[in-house]
C-alpha positions as CSV (number, residue, x, y, z in Angstrom):
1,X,97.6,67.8,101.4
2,X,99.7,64.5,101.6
3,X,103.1,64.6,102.1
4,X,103.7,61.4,101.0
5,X,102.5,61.5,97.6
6,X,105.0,62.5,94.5
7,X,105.0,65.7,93.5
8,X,103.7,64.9,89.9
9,X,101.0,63.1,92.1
10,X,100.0,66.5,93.4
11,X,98.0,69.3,91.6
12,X,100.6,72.0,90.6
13,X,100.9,74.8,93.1
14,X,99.4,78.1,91.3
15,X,101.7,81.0,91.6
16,X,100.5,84.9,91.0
17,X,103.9,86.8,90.4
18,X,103.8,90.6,91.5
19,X,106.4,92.8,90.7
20,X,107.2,96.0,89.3
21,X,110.2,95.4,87.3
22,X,109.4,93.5,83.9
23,X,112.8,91.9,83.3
24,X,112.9,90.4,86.8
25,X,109.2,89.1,87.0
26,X,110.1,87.6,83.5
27,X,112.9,85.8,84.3
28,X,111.3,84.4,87.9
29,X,108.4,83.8,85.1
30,X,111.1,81.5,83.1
31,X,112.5,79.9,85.9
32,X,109.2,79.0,88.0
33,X,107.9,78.2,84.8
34,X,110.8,75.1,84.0
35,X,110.0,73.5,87.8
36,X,107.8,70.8,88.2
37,X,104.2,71.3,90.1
38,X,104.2,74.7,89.5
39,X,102.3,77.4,87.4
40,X,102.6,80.6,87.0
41,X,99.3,81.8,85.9
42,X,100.1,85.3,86.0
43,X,101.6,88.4,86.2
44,X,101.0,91.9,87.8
45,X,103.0,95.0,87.6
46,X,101.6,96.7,90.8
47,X,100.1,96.5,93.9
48,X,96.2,97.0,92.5
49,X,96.9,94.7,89.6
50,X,98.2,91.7,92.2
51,X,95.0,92.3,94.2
52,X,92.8,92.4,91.4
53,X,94.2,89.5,89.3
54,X,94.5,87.5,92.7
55,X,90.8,87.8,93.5
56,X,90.4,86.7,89.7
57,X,92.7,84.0,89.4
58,X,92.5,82.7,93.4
59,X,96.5,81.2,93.1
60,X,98.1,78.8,95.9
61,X,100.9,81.3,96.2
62,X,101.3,85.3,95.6
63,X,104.9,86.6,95.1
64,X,105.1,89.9,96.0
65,X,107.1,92.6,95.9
66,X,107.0,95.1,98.8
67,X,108.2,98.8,96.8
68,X,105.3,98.9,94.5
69,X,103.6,101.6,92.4
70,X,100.1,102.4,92.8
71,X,99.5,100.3,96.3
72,X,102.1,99.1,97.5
73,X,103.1,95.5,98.3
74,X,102.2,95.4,102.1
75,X,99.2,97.2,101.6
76,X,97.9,94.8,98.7
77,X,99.2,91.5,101.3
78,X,96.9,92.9,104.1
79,X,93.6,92.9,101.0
80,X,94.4,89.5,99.7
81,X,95.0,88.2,102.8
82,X,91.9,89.4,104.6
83,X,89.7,88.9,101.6
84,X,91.1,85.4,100.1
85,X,91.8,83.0,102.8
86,X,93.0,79.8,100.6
87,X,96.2,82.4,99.2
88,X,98.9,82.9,101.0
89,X,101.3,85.6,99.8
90,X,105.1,85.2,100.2
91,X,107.5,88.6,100.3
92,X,109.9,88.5,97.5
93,X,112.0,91.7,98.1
94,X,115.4,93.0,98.1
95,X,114.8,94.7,101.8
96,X,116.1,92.9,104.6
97,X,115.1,95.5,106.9
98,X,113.1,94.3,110.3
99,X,110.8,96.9,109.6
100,X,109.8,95.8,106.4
101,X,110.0,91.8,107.7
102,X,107.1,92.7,110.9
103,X,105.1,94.7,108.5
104,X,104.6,91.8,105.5
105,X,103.9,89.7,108.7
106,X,101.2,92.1,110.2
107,X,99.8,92.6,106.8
108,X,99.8,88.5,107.1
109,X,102.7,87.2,104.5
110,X,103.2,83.8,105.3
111,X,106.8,84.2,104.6
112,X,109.4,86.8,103.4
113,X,112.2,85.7,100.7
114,X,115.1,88.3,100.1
115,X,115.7,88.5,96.3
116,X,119.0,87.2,97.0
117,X,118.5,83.9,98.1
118,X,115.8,83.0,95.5
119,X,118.0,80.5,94.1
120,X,118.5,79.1,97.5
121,X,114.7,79.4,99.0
122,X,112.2,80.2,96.8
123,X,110.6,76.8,95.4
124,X,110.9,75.4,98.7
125,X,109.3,78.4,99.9
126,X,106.5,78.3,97.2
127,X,105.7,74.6,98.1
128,X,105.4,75.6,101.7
129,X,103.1,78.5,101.8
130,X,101.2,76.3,99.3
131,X,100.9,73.3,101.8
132,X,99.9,75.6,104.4
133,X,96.6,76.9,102.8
């Protein structure tokens, strides 16, 4: 990637968003969705879903939750991560618990974002995992 180049320049970083509460992955839909270079081209509801629709859709950027039904978010990091090596997955949580920070890093997040400071960190965050791949 060139750093130099505009971000209109740039393709848009895809974003997978994976959480399971509907009003809050809608409205990070609606706000993602308004920012320039980036598109959301989906939505999953648990942890199987996000794995699944990842492998299908192959995004830039996974946002996922870690308290998930079905398989849970660290568990679905560690199979997108091992399987899908262009995605990196970013932890969008409301934990800031060490714990759960090593275990989204051993499962192989490339970063961890507390649901608190998204308005603060998370496009930044986004464009960063994405420049990483």
């Amino acid at each position: 990637m060139r750093f130099n180049q505009p971000v209109s320049a740039l393709p848009p970083v895809k974003v997978l968003i994976a959480d399971d509460s509907v009003p809050f992955a809608a409205a990070l839909r609606a706000v993602l969705g308004g920012e320039a270079g980036i598109d959301v081209v989906g939505t999953a509801g648990d942890g199987e879903e996000a794995w699944q629709l990842a492998r299908q859709l192959v995004p830039d950027v996974v946002l996922m939750d870690i308290s998930m039904p079905v398989l849970d978010g660290i568990e679905a990091t560690a199979r997108i991560t091992a399987e899908l090596e262009d995605v990196s997955v970013l932890v969008l949580t409301g934990s800031a618990a060490d714990t759960d920070r090593l275990r989204a890093a051993e499962a192989g997040a490339s970063g961890y974002v507390l649901k608190e400071r998204i308005a603060n960190e998370l496009v930044g965050a986004i464009r960063g995992a994405a420049a990483a791949c």
